[in-house]
N, CA, C and O of each residue as an XYZ file, in Angstrom:
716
protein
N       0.857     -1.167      0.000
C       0.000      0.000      0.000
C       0.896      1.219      0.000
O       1.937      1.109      0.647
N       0.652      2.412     -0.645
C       1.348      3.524     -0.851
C       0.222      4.980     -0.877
O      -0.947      5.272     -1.130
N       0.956      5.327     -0.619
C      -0.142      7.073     -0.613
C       0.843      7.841     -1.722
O       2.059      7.890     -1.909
N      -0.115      8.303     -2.236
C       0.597      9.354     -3.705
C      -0.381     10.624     -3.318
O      -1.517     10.604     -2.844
N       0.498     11.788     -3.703
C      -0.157     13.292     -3.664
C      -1.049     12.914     -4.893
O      -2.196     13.183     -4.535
N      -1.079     12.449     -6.098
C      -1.921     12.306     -7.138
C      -1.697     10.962     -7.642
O      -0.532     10.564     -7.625
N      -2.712     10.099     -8.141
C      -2.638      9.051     -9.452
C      -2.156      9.333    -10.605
O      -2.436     10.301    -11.312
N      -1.176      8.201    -10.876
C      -0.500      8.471    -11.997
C      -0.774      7.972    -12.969
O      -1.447      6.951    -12.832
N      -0.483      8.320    -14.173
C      -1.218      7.767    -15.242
C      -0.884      6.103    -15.684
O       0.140      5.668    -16.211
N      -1.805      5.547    -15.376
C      -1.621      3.596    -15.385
C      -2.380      3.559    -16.800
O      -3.603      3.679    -16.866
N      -1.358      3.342    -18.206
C      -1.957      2.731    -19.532
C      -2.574      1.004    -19.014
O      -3.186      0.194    -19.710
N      -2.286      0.921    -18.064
C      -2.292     -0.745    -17.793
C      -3.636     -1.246    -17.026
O      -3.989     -2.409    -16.828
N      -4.403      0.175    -16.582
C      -5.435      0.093    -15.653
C      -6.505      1.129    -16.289
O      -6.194      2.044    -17.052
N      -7.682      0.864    -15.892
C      -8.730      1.565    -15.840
C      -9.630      1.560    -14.971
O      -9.577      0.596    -14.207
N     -10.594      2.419    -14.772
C     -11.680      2.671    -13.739
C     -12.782      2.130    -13.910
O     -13.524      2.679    -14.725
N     -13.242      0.961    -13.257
C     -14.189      0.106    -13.357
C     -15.428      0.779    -12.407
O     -16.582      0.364    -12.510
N     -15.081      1.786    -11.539
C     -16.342      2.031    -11.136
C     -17.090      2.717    -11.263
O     -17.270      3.518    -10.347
N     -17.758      2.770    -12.206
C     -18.898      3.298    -13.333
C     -19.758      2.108    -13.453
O     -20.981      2.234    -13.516
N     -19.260      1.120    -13.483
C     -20.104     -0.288    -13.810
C     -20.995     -1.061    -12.187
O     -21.844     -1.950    -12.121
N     -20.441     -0.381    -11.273
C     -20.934     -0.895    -10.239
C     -22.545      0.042     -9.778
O     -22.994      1.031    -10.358
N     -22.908     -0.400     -9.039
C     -24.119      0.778     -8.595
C     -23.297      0.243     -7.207
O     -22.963     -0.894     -6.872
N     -23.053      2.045     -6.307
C     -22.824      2.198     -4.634
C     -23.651      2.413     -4.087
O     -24.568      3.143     -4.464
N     -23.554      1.665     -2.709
C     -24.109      2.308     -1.772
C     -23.233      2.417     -0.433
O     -22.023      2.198     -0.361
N     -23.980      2.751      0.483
C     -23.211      3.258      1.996
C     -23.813      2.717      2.476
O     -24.852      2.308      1.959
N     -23.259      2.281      4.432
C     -24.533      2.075      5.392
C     -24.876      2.906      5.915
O     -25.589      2.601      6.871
N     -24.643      4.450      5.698
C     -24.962      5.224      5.918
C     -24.460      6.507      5.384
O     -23.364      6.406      4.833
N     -25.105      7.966      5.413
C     -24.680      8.946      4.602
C     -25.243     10.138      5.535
O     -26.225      9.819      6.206
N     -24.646     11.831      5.724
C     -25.119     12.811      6.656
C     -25.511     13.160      5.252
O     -25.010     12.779      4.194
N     -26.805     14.199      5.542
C     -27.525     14.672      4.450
C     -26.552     15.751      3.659
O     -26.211     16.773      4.254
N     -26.172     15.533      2.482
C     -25.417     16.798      1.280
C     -23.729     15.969      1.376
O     -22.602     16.403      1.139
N     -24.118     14.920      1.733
C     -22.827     13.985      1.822
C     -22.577     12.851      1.498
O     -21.727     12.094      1.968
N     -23.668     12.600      0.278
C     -23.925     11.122     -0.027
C     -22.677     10.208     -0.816
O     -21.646     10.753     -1.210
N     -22.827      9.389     -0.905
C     -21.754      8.373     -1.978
C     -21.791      8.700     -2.946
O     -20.905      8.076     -3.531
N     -22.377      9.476     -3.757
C     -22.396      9.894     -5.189
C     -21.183     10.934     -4.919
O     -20.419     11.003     -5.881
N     -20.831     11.778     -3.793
C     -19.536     12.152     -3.888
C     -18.114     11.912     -3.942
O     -17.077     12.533     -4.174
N     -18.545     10.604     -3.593
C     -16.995      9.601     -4.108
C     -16.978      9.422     -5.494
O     -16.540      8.297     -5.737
N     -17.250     10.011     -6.461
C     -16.925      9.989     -7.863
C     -17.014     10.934     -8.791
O     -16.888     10.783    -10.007
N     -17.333     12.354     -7.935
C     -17.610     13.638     -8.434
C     -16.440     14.126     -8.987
O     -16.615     15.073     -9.755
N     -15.300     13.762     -8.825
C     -13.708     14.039     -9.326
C     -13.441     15.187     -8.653
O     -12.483     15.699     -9.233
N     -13.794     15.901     -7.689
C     -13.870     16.542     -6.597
C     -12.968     16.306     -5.291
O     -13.190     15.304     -4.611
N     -11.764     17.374     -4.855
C     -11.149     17.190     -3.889
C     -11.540     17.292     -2.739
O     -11.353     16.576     -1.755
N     -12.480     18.851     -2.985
C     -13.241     19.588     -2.061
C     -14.735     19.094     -1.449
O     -15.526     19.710     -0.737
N     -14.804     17.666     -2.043
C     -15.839     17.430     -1.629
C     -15.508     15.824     -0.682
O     -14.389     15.312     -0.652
N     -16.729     15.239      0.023
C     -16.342     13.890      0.628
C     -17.690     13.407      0.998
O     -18.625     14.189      1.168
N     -17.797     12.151      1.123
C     -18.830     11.103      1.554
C     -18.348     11.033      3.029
O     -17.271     10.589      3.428
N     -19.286     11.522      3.702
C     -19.444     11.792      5.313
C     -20.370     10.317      5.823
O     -21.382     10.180      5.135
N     -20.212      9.383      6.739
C     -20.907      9.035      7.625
C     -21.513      9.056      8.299
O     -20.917      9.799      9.079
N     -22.685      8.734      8.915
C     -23.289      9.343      9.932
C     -24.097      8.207     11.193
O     -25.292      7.912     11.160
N     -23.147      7.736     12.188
C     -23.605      6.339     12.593
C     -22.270      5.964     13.490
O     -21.398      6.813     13.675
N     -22.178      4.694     14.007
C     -21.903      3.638     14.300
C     -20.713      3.181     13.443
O     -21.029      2.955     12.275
N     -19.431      2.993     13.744
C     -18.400      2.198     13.315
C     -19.139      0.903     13.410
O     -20.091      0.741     14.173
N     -18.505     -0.326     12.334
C     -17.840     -0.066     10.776
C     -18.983      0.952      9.936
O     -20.193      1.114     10.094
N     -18.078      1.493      9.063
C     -18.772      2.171      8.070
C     -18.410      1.864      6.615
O     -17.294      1.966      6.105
N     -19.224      1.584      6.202
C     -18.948      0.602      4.952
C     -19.589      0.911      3.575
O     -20.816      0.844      3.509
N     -18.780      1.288      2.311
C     -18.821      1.522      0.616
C     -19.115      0.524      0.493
O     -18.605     -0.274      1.279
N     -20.045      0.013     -0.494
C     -20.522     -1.580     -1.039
C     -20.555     -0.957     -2.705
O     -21.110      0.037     -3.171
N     -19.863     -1.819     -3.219
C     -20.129     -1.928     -4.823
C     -20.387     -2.875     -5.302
O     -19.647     -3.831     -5.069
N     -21.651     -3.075     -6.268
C     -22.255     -4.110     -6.687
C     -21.908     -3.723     -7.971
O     -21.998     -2.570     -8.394
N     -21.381     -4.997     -8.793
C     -21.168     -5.348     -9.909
C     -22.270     -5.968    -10.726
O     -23.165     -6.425    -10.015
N     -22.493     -6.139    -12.281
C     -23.858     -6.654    -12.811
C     -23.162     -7.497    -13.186
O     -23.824     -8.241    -13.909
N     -22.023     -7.863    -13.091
C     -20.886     -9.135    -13.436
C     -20.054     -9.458    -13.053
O     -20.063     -8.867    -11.974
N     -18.832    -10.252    -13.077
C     -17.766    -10.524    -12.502
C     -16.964     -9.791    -12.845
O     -17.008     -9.656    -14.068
N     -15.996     -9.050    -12.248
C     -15.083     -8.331    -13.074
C     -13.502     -8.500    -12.224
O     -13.392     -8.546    -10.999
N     -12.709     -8.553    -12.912
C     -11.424     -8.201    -12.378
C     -10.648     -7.108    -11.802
O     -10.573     -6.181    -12.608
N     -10.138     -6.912    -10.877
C     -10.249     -5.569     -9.950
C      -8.325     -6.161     -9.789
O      -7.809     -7.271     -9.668
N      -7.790     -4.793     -9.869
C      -6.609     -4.805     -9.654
C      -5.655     -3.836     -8.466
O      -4.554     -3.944     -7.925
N      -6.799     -2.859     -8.444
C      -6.328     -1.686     -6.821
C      -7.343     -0.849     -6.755
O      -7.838     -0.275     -7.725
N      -7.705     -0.743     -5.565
C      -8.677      0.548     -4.937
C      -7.700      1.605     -4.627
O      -6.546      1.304     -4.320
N      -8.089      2.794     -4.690
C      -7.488      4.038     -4.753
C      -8.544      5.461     -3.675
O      -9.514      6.015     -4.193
N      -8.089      5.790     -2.251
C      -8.626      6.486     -1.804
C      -8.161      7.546     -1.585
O      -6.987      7.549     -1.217
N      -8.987      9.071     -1.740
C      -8.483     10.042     -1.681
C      -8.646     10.345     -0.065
O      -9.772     10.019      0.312
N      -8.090     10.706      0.641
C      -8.091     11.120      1.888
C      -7.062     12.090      2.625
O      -5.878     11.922      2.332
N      -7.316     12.894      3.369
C      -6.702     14.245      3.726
C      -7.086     14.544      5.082
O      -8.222     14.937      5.349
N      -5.956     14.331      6.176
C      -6.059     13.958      7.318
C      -5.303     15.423      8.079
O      -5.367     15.539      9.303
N      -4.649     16.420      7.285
C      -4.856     17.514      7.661
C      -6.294     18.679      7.441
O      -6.236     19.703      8.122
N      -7.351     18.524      6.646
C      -8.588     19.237      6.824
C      -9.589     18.196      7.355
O     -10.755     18.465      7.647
N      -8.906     16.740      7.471
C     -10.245     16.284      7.950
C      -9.760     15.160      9.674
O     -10.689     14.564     10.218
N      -8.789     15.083     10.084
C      -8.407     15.474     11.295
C      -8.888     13.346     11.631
O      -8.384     12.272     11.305
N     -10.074     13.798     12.413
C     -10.524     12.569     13.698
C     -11.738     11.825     12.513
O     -12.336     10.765     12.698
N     -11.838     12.575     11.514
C     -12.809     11.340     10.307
C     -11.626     11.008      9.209
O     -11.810     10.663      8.042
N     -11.056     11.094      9.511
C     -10.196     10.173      8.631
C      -9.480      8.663      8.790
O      -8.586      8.455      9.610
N      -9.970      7.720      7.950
C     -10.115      6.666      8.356
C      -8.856      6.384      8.694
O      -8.035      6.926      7.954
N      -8.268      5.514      9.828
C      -6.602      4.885     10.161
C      -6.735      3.214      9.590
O      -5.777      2.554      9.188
N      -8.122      2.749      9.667
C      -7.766      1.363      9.989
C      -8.970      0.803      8.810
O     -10.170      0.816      9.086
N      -8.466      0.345      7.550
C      -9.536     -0.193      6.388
C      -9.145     -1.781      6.195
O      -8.056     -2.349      6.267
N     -10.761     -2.376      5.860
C     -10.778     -3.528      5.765
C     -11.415     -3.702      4.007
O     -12.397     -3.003      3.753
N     -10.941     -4.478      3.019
C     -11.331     -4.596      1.957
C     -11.588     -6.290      1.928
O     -10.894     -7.238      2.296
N     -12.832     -6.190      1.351
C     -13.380     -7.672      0.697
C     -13.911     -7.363     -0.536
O     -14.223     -6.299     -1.071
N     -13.942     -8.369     -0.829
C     -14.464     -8.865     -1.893
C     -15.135    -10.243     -2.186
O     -14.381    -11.052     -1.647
N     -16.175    -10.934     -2.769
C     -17.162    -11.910     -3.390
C     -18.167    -12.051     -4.311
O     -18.052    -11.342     -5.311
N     -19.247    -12.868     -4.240
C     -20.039    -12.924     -5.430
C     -21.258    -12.677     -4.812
O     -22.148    -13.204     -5.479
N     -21.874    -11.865     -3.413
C     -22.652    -11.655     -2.580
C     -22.343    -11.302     -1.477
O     -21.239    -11.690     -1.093
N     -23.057    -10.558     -0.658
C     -22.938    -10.163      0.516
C     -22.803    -11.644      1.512
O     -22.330    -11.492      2.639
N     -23.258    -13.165      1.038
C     -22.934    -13.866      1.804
C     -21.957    -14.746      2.014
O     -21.802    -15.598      2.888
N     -21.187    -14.361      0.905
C     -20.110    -14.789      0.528
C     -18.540    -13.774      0.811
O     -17.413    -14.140      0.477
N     -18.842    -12.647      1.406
C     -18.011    -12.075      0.869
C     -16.521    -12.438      2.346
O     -16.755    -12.647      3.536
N     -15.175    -12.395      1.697
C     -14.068    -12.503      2.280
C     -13.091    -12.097      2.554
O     -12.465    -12.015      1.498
N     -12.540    -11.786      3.289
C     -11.315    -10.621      4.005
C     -10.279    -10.210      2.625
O      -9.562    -11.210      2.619
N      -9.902     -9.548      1.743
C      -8.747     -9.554      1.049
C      -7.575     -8.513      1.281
O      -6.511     -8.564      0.664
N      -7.784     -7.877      1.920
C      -6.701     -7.064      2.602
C      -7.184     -6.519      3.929
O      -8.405     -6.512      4.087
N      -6.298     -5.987      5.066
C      -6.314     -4.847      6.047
C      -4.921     -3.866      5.895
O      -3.696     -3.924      5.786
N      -5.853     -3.104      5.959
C      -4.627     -1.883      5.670
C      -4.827     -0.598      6.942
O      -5.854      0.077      7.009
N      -3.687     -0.437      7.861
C      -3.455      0.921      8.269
C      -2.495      1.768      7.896
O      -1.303      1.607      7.637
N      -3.724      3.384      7.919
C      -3.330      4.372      7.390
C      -2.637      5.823      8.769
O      -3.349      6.530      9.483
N      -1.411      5.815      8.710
C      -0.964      7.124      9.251
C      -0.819      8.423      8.529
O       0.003      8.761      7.677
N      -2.092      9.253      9.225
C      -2.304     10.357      8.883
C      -1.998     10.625      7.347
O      -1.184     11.484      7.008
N      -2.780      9.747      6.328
C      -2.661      9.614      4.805
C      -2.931     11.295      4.292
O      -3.589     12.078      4.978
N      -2.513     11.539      3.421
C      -2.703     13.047      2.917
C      -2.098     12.531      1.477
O      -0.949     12.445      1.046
N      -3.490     12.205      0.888
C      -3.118     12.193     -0.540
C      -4.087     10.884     -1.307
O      -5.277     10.682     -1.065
N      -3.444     10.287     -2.030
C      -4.489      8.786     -2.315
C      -3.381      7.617     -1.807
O      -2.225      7.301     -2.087
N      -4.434      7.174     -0.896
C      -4.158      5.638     -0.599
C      -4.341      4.605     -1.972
O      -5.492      4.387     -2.349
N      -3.613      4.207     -2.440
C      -3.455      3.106     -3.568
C      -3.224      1.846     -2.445
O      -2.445      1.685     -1.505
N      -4.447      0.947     -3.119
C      -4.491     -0.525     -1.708
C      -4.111     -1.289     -3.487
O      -4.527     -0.911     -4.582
N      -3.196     -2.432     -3.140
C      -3.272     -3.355     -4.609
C      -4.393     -4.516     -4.106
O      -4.490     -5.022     -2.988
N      -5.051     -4.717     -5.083
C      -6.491     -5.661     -4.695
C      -5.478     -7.445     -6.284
O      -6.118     -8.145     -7.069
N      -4.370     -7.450     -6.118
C      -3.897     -8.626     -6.568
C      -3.766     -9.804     -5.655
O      -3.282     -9.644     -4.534
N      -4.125    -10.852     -6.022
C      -4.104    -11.858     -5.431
C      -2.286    -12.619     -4.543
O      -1.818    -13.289     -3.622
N      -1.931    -11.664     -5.983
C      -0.307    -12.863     -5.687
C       0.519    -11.721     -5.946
O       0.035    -10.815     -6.625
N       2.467    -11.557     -5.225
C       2.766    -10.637     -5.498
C       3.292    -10.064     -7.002
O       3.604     -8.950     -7.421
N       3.253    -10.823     -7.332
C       3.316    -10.395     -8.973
C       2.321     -9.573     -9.145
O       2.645     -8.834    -10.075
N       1.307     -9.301     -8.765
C       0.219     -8.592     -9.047
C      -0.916     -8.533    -10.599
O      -1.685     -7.752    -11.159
N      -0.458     -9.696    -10.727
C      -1.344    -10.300    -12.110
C      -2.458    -11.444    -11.779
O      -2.912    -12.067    -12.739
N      -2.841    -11.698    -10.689
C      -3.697    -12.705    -10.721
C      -4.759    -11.856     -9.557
O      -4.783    -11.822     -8.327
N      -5.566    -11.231    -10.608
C      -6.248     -9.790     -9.990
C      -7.611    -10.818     -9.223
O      -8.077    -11.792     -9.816
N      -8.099    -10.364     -7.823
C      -9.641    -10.400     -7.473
C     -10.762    -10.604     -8.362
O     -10.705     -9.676     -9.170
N     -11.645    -11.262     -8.599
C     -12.463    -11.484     -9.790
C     -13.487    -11.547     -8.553
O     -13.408    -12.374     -7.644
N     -14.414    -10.588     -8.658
C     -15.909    -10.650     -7.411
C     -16.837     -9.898     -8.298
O     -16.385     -9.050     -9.067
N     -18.226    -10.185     -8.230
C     -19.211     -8.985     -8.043
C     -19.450     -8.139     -7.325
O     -20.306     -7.271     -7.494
N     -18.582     -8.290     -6.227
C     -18.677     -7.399     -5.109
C     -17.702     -6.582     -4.394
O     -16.773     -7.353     -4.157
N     -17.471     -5.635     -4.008
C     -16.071     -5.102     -3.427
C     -16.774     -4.235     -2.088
O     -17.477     -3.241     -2.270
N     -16.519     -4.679     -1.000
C     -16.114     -3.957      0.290
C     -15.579     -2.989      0.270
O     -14.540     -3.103     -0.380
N     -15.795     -1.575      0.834
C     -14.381     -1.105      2.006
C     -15.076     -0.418      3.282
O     -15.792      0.584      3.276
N     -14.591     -1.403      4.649
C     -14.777     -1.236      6.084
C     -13.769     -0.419      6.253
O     -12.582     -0.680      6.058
N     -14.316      0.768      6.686
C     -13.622      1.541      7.814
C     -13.810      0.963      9.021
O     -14.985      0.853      9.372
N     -13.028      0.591      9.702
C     -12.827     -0.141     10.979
C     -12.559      0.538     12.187
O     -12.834      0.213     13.342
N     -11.863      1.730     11.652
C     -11.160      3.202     12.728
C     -10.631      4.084     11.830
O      -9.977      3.873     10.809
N     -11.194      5.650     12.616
C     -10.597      6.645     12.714
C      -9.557      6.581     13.664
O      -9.254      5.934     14.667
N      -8.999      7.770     12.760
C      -7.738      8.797     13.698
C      -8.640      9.758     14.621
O      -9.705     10.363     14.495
N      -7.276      9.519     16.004
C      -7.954      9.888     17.118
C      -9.445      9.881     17.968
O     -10.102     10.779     18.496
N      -9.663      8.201     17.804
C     -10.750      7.485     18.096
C     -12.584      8.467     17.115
O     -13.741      8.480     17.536
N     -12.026      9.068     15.872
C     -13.190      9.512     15.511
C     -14.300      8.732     15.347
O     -14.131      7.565     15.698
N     -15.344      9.000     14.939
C     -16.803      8.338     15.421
C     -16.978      8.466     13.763
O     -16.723      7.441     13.131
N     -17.366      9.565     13.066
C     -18.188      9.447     11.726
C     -16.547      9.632     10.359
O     -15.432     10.111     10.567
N     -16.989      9.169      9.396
C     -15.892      9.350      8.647
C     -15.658      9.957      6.810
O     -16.499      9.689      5.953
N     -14.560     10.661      6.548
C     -14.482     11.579      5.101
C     -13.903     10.614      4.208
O     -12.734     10.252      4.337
N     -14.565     10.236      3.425
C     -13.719      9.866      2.057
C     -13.865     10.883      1.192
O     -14.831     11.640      1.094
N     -12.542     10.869      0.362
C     -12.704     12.449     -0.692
C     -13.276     11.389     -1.693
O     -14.498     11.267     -1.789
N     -12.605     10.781     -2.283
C     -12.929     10.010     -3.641
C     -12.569      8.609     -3.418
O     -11.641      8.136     -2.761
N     -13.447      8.072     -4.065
C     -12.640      6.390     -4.201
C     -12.833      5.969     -5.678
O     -13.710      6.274     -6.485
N     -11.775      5.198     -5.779
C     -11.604      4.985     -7.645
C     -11.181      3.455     -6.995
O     -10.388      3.298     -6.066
N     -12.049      2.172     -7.855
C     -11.510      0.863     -8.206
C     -10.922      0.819     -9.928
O     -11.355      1.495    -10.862
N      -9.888     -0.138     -9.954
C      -8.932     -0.421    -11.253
C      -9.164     -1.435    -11.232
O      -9.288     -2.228    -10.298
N      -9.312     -1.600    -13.016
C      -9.529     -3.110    -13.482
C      -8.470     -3.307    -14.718
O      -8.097     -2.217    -15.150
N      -7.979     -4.272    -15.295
C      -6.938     -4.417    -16.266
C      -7.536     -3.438    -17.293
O      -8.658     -2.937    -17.221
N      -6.457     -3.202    -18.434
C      -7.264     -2.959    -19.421
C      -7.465     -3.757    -20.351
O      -6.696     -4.715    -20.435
N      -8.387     -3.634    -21.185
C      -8.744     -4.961    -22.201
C      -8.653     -4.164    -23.414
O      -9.081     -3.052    -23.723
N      -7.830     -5.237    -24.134
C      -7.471     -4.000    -25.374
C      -8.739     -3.803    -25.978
O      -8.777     -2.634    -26.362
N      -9.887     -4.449    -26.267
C     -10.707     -4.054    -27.170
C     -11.492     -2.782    -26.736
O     -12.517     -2.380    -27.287
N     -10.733     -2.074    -25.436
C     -11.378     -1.127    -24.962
C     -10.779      0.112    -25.548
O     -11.343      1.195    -25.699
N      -9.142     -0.317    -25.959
C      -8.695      0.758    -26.608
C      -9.069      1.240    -28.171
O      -8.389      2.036    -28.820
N     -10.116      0.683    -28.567
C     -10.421      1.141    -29.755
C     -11.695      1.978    -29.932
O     -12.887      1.674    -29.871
N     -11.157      2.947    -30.133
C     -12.563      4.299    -30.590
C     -13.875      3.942    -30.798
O     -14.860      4.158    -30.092
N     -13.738      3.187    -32.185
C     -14.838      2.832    -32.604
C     -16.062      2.125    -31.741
O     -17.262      2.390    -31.818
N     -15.497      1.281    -31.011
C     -15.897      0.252    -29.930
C     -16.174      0.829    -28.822
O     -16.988      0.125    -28.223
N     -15.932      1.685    -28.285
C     -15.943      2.728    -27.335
C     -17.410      3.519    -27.881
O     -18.387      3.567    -27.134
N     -17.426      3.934    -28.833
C     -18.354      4.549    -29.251
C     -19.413      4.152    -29.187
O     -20.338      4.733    -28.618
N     -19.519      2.481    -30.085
C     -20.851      1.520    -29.989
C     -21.192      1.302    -28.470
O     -22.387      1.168    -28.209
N     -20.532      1.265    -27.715
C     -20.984      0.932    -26.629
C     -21.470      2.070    -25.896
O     -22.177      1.652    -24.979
N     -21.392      3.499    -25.898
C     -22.161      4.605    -25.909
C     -23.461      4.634    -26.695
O     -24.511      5.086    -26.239
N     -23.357      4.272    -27.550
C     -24.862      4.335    -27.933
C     -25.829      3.538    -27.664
O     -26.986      3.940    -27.543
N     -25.293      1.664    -27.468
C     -25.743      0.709    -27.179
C     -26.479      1.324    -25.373
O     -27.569      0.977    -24.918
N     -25.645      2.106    -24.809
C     -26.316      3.073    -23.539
C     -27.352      3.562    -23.921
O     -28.353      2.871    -23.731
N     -27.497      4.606    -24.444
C     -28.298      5.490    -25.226
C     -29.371      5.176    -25.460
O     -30.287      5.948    -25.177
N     -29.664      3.753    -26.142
C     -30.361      2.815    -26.513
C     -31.539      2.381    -25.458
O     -32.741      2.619    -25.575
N     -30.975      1.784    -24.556
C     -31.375      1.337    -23.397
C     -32.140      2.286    -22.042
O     -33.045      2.148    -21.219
N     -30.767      3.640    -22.587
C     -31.628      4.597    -20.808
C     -30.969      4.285    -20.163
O     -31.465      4.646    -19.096
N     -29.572      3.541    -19.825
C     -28.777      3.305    -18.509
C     -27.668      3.808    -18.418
O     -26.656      3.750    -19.115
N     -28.097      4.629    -16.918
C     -26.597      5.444    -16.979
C     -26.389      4.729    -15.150
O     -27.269      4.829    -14.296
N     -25.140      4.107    -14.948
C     -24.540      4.289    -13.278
C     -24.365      5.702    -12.910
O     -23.956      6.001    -11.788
């Protein structure tokens, strides 16, 4: 696990979470989970409750997941900033299984967690589902700030082609479905 002032540009990765629908177990009103993807520094998904506090992403398929990426800033956001994250992943909430714990000291920047199975880091998580438990704040805080969260999935070359990119915008279009 590493903290970066910014994400760097990965030709090797892309952002799979567009394909998931989120939710929270909870949200303070003007602070919902839809702000974890606003591309927004200045903004954050607030808690409002009871430790664990927990991001759920549901997948409409299996997909391959290669690193979660959290923005977090523990100088403006102090005692909600998470120290202590738990990530799972499965094919249901009744299934789902520990795949990392990670603690964070006073992170200021993006937490990059690698969600690879092996250390080579090529034999990526394959779930419909992805966890992340906040387990603890810094300085025993109670409710908690995520700025942004971004999941990475390989890239598949047929994604690098325009054309294909395109059909599959309209094939949206088509339908009415936007995440």
């Amino acid at each position: 696990m590493s903290v970066v002032v910014s994400l760097p540009v990965d030709h090797e990765s892309r952002d799979i979470g567009e394909l998931a629908v989120w939710t929270a177990t909870s949200a303070k009103s003007g602070n919902g989970v839809d702000l974890l993807r606003d591309g927004r520094d200045d903004t954050y998904w607030q808690s409002d409750g009871t430790q664990p506090h927990v991001i759920t992403l549901s997948f409409q398929r299996k997909v391959f997941m290669k690193k979660l990426a959290m923005l977090l800033d523990y100088r403006m956001d102090e005692s909600y900033t998470p120290s202590k994250i738990l990530v799972r992943v499965g094919d249901s909430l009744a299934d789902l299984y520990d795949l990392r714990t990670v603690e964070l000291a006073q992170p200021q920047g993006w937490a990059v967690i690698p969600l690879a199975l092996d250390e080579d880091g090529e034999n990526y998580a394959k779930a419909w589902m992805l966890q992340v438990v906040v387990q603890a704040n810094h300085q025993n805080g109670k409710d908690t700030h995520v700025r942004q969260l971004r999941v990475f999935g390989p890239r598949q070359l047929g994604l690098l082609d325009p054309c294909q990119a395109k059909l599959s915008l309209t094939a949206q279009g088509n339908y009415g479905l936007i995440h």
